[in-house]
MARBA-3410 file (N, C-alpha, C, O; in Angstrom, 1 decimal):
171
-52.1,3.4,53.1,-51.0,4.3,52.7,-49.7,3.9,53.4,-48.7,4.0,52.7 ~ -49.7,3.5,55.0,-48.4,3.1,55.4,-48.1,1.8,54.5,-47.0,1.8,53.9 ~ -48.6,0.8,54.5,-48.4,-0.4,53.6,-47.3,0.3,52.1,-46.1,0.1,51.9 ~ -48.1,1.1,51.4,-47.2,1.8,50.1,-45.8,2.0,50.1,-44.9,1.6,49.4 ~ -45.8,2.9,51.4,-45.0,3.6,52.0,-43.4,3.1,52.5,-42.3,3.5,52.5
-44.2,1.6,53.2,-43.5,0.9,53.1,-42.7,0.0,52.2,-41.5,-0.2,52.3 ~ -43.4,-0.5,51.1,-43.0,-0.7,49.7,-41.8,0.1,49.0,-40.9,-0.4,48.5 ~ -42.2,1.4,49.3,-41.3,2.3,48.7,-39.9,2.8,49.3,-39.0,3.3,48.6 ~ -40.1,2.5,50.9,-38.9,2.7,51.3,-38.5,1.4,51.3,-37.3,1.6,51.7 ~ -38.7,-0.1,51.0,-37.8,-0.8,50.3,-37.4,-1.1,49.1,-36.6,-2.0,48.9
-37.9,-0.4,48.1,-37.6,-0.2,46.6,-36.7,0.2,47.1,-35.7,-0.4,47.6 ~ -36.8,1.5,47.1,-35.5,3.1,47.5,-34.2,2.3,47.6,-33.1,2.3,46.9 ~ -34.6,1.7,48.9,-33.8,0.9,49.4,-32.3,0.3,48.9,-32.4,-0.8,48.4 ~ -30.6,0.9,49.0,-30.5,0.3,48.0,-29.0,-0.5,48.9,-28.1,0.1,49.5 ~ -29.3,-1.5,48.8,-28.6,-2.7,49.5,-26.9,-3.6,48.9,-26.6,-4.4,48.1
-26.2,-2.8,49.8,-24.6,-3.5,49.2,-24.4,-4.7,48.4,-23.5,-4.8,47.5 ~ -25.2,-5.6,48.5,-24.9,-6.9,48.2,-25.8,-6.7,46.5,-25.5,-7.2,45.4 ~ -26.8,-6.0,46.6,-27.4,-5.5,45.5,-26.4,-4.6,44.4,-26.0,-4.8,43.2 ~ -26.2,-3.8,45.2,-24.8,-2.9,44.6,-23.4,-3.8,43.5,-22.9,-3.6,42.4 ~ -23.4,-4.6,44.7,-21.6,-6.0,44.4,-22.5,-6.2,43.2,-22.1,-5.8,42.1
-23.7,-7.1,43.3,-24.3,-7.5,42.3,-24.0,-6.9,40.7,-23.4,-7.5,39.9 ~ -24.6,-5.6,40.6,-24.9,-4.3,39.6,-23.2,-4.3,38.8,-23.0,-4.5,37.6 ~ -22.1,-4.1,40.1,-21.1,-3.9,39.9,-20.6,-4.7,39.0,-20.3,-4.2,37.8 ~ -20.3,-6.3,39.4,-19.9,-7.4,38.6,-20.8,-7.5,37.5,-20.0,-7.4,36.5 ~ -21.6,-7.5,37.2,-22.8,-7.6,35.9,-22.1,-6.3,35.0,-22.4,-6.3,33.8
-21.4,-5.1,35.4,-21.3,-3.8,34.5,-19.8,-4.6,34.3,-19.7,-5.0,33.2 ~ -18.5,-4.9,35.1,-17.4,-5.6,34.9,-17.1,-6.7,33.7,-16.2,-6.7,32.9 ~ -18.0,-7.4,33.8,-18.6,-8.6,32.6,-18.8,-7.9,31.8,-18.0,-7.9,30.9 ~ -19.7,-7.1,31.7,-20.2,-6.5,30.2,-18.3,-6.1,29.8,-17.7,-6.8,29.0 ~ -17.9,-5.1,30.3,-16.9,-4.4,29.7,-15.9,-5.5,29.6,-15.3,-5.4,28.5
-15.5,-6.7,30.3,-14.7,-7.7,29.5,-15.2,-8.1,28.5,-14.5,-7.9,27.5 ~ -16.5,-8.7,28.1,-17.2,-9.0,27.0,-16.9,-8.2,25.7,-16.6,-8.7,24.6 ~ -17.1,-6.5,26.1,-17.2,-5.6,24.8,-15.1,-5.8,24.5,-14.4,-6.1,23.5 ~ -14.7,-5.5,25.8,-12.8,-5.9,25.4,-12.5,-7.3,24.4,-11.6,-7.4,23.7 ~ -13.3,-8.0,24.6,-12.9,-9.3,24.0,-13.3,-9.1,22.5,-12.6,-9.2,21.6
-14.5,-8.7,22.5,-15.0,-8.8,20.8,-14.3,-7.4,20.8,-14.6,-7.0,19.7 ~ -13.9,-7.0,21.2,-13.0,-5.6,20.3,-11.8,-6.3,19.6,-11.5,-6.4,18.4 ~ -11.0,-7.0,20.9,-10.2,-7.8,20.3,-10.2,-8.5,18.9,-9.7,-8.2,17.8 ~ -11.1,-9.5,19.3,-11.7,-10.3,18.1,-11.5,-9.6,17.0,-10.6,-10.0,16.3 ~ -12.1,-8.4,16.7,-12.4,-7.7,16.0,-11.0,-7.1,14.8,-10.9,-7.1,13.5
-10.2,-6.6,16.0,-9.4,-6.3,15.3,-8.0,-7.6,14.9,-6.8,-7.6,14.6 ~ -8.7,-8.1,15.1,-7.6,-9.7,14.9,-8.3,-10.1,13.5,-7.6,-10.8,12.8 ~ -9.5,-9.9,13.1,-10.1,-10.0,12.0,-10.3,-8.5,10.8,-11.2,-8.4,10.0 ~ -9.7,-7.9,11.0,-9.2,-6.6,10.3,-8.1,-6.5,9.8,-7.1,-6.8,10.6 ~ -8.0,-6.2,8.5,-6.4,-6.0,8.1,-6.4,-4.8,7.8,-7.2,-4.1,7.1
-5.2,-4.5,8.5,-4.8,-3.3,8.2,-3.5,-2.9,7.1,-2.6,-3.6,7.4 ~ -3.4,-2.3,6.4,-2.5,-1.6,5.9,-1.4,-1.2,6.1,-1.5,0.1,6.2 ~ 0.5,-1.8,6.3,1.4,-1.1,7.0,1.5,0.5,6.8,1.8,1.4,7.6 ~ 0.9,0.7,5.1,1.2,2.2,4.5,0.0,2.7,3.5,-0.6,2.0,2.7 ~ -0.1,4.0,3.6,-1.2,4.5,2.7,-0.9,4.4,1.6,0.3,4.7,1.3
-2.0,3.8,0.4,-1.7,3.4,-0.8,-3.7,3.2,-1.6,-4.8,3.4,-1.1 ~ -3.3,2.9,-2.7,-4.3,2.7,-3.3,-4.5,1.1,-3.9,-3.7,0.4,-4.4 ~ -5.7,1.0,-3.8,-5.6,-0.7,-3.8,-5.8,-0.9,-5.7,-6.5,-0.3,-6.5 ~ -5.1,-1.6,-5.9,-5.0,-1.7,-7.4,-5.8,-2.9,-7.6,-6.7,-2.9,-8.3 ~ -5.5,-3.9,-7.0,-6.3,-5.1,-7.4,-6.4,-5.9,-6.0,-5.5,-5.9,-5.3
-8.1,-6.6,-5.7,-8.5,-7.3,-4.8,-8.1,-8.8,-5.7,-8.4,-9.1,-6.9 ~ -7.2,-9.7,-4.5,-7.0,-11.0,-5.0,-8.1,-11.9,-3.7,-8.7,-13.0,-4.0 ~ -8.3,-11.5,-2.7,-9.0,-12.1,-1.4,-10.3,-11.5,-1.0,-10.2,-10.4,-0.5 ~ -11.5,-12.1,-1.3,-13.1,-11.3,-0.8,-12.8,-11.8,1.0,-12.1,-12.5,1.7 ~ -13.5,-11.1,1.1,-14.2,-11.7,2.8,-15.1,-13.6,2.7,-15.8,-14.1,2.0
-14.3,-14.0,3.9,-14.8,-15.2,3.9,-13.8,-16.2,3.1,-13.6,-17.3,3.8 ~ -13.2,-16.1,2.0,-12.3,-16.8,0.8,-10.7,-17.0,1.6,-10.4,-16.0,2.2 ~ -9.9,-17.9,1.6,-9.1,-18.5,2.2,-8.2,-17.2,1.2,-8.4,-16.7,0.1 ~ -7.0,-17.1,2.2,-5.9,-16.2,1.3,-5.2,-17.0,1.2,-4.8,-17.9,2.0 ~ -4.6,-16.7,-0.8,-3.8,-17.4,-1.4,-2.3,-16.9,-1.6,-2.0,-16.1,-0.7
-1.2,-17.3,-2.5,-0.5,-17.0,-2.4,0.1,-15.1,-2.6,0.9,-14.3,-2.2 ~ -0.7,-15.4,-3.4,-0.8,-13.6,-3.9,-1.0,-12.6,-2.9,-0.6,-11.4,-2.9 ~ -1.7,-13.2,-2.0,-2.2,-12.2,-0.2,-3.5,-11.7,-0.7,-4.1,-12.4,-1.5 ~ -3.9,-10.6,-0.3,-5.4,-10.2,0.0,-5.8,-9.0,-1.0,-6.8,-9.0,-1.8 ~ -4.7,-8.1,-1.0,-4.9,-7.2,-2.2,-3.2,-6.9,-3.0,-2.2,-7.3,-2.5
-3.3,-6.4,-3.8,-2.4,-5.4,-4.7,-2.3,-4.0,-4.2,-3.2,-3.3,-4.6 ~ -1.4,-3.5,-3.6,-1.8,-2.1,-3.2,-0.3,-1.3,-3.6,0.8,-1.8,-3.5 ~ -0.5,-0.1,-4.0,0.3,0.9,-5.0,0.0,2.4,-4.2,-1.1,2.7,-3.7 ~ 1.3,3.1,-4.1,1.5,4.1,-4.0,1.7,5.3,-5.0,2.5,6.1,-5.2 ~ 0.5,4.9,-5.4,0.4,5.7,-6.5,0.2,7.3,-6.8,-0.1,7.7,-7.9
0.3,8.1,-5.9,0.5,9.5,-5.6,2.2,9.9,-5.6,2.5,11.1,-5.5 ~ 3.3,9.0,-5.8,4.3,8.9,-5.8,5.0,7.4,-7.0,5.6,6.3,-6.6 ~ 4.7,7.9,-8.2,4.9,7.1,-8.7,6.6,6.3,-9.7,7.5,7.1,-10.1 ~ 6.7,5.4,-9.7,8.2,5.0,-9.7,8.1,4.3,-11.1,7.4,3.3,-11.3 ~ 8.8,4.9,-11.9,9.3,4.1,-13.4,10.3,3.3,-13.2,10.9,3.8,-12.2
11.0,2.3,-13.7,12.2,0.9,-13.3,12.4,1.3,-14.8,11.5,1.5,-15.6 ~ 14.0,1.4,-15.0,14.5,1.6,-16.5,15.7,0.4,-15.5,16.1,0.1,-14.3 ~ 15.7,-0.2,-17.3,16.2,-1.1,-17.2,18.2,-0.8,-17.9,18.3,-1.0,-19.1 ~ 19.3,-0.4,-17.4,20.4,0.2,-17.9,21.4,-0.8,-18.2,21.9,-1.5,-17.3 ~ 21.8,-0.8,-19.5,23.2,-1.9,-20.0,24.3,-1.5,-18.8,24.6,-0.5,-18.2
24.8,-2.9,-18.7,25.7,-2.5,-17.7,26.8,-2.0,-18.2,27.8,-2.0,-17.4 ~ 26.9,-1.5,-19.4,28.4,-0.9,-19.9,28.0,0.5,-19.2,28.8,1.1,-18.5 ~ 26.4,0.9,-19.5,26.6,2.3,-19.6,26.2,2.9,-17.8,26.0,4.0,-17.5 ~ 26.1,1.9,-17.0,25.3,2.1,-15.3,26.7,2.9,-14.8,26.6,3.4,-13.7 ~ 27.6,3.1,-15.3,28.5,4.0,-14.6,28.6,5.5,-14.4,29.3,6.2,-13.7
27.4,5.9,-15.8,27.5,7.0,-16.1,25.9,7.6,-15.1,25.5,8.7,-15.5 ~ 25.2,7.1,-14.4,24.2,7.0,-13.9,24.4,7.4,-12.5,25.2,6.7,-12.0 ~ 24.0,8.1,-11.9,23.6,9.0,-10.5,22.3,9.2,-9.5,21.2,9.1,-10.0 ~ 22.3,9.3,-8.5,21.5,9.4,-7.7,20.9,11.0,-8.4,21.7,11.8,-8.9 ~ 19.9,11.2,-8.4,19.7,12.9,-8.5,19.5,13.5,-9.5,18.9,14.6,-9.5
20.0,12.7,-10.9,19.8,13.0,-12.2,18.6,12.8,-12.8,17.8,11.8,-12.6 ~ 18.5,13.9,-13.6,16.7,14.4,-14.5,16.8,13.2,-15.2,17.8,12.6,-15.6 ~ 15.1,12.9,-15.4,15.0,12.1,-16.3,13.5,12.0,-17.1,12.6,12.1,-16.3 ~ 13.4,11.9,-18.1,12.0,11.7,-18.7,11.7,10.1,-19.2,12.2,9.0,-19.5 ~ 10.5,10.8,-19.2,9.8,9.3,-19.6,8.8,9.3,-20.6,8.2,10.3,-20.9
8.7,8.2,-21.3,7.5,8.4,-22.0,7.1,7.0,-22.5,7.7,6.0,-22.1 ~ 5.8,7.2,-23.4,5.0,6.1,-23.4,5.5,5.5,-24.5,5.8,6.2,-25.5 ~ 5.8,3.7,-24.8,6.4,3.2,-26.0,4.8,2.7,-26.6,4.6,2.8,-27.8 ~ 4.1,2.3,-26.0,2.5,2.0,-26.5,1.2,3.5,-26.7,0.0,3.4,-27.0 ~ 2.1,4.8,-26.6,1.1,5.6,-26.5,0.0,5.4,-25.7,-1.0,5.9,-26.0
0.1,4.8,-24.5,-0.8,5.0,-23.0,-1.2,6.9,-23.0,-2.4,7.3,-23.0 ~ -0.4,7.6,-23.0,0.1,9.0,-22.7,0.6,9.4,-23.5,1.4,8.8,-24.2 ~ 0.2,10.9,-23.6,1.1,11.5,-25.2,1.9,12.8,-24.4,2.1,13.8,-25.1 ~ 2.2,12.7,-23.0,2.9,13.5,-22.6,4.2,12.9,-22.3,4.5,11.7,-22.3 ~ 5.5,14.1,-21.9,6.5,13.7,-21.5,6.5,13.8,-20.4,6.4,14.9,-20.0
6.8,12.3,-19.0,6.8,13.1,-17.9,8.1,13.0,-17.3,9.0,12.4,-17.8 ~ 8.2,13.7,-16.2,9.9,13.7,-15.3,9.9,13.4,-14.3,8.9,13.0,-13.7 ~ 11.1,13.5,-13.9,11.2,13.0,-12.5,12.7,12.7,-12.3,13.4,13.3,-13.1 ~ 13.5,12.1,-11.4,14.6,12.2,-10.5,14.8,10.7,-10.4,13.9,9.8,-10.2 ~ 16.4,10.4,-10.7,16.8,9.0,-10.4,17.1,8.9,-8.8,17.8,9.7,-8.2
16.5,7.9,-8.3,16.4,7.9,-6.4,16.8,6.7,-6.3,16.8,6.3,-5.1 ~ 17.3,5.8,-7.3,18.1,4.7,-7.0,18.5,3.8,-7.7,17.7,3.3,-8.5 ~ 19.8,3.3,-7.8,20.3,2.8,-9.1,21.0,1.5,-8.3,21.5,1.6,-7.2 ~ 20.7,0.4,-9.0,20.4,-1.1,-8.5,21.6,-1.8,-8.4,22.3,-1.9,-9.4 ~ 22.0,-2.5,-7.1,23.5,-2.8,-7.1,23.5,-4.5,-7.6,24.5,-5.1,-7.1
22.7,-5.0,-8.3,22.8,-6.3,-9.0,22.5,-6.1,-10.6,21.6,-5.5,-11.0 ~ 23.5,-6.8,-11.3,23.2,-6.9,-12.7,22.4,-8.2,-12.7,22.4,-9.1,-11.9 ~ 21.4,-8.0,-14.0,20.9,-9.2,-14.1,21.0,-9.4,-16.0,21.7,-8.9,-17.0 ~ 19.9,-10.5,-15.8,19.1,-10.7,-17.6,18.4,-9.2,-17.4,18.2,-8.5,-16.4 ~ 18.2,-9.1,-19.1,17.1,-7.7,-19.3,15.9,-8.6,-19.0,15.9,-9.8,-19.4
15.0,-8.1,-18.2,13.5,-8.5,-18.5,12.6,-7.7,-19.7,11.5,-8.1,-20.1 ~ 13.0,-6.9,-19.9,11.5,-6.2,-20.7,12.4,-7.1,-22.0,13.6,-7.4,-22.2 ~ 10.9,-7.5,-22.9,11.1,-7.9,-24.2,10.8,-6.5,-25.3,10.0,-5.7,-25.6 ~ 12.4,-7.0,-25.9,12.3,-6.3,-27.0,11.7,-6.6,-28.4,12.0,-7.8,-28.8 ~ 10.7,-5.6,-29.5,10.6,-6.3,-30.4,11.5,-6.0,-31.8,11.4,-6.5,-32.9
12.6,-5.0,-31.4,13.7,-4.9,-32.7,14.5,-6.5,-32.6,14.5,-7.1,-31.5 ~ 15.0,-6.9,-33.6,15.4,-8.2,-34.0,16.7,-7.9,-33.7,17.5,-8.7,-33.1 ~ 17.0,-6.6,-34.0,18.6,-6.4,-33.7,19.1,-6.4,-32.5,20.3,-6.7,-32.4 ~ 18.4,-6.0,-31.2,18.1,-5.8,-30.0,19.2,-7.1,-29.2,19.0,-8.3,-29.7 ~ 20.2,-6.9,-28.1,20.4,-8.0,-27.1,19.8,-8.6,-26.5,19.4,-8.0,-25.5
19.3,-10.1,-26.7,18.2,-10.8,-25.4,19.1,-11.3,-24.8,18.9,-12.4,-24.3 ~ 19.9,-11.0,-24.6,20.6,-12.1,-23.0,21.7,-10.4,-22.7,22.7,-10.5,-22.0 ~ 21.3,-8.9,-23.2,21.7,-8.3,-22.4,22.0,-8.3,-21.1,21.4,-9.1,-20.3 ~ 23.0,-7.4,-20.6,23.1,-7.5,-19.0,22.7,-5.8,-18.3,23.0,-4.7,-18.7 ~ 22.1,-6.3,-17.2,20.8,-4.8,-17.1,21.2,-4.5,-15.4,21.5,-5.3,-14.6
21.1,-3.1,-15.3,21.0,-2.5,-13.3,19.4,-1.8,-13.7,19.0,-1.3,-14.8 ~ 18.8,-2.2,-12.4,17.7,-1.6,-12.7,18.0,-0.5,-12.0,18.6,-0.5,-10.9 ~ 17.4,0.9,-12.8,17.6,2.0,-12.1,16.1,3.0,-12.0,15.4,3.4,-12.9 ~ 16.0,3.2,-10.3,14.3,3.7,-10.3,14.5,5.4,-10.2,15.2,6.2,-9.6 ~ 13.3,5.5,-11.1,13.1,7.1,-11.3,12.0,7.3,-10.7,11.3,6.3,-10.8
11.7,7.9,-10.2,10.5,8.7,-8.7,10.1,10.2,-9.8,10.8,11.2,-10.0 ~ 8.9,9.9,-10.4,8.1,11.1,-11.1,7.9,11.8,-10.3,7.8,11.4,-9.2 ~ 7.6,13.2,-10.6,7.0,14.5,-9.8,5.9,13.9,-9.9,5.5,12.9,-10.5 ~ 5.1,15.0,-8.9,3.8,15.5,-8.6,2.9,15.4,-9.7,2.2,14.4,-9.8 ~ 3.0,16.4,-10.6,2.2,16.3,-11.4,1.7,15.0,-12.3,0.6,14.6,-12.5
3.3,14.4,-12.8,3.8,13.7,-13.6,3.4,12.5,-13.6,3.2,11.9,-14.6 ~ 3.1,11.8,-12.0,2.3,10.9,-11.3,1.0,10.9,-10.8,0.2,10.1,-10.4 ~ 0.8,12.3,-11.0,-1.3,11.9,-11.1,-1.5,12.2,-12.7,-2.7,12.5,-12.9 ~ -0.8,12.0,-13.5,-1.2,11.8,-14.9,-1.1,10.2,-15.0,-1.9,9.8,-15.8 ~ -0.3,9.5,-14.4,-0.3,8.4,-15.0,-0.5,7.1,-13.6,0.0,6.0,-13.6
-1.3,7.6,-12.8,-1.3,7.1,-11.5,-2.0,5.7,-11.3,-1.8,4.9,-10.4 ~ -2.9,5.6,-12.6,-3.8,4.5,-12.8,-2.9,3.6,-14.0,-3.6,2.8,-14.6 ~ -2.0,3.7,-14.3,-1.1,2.8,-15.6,0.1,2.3,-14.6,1.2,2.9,-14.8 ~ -0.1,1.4,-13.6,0.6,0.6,-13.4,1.7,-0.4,-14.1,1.4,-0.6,-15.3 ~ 2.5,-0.8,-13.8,2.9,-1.8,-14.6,3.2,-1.1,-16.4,3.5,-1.9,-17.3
3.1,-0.3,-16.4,2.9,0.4,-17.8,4.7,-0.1,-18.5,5.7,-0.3,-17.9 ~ 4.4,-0.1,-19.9,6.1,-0.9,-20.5,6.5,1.3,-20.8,5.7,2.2,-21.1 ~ 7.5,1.4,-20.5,8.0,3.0,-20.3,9.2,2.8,-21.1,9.7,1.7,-21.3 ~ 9.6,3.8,-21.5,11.2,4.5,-22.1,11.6,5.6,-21.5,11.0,6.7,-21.5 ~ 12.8,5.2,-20.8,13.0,6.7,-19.6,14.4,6.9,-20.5,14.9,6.0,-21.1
14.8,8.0,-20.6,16.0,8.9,-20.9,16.9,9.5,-19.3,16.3,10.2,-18.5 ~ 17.7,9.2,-19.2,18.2,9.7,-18.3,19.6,11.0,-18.9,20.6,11.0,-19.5 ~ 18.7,11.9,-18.1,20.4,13.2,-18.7,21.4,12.4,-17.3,21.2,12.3,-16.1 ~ 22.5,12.1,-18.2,23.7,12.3,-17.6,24.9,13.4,-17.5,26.2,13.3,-17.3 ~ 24.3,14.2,-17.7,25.0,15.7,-17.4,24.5,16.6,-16.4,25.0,17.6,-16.0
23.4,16.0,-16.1,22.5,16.6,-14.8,22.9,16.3,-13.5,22.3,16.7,-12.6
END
């Protein structure tokens, strides 16, 4: 029984240099877990802004190409680009109502919204027209309309969609 006894009051026993030991071995662990956290988030992309991913161009593992990793849209806040002759961009405002609607029948509603920015470079028109009578070497300001609430979870998933916006210029 003293023999046990003795056993046990050197288990118990708990010895500084045993301690230093425990100490550094728990130190290491926690650089180790700091490091692969690191790692970790050095291999995570994050997102500058909340959005909805429209299209994946990069899987995991696949080298990123020129396009980058995804397509991502703010699509809870959605923005139509009308394209305005530059005779008429004078008559055009920050603040003015505007409707929109579908030239392919995407949507058979009318939707609205607010001009929030009218474009300080003239260019070529980009959208192709198919009237014959139509100007192709038109000269265009692009001017962005910001749809309401509603107006943009109707049409939240038609990206890129070809639009006809009306802008009141008395508004």
């Amino acid at each position: 029984m003293a023999q046990a006894q003795a056993t046990l009051d050197q288990i118990a026993e708990i010895r500084p240099v045993d301690v230093n030991v425990v100490r550094s071995q728990v130190a290491q662990a926690r650089a180790s877990v700091a490091r692969v956290q690191e790692e970790l988030d050095l291999a995570t992309v994050k997102s500058p802004q909340d959005g909805q991913v429209l299209k994946i161009y990069t899987r995991p593992g696949e080298l990123v190409g020129t396009q980058g990793i995804i397509s991502l849209g703010k699509t809870q806040a959605m923005v139509a680009v009308a394209e305005v002759y530059e005779l008429d961009v004078s008559r055009i405002r920050v603040g003015q109502i505007a409707t929109v609607t579908s030239k392919n029948n995407a949507f058979s509603e009318v939707l609205r919204g607010k001009v929030v920015e009218v474009g300080l470079e003239i260019g070529k028109q980009d959208v192709l027209n198919t009237d014959p009578a139509a100007q192709f070497d038109a000269r265009v300001v692009e001017v962005k309309v910001l749809l309401d609430e509603p107006s943009s979870r109707r049409v939240s998933g038609l990206t890129n969609l070809s639009l006809q916006v009306a802008i009141d210029v008395k508004s």
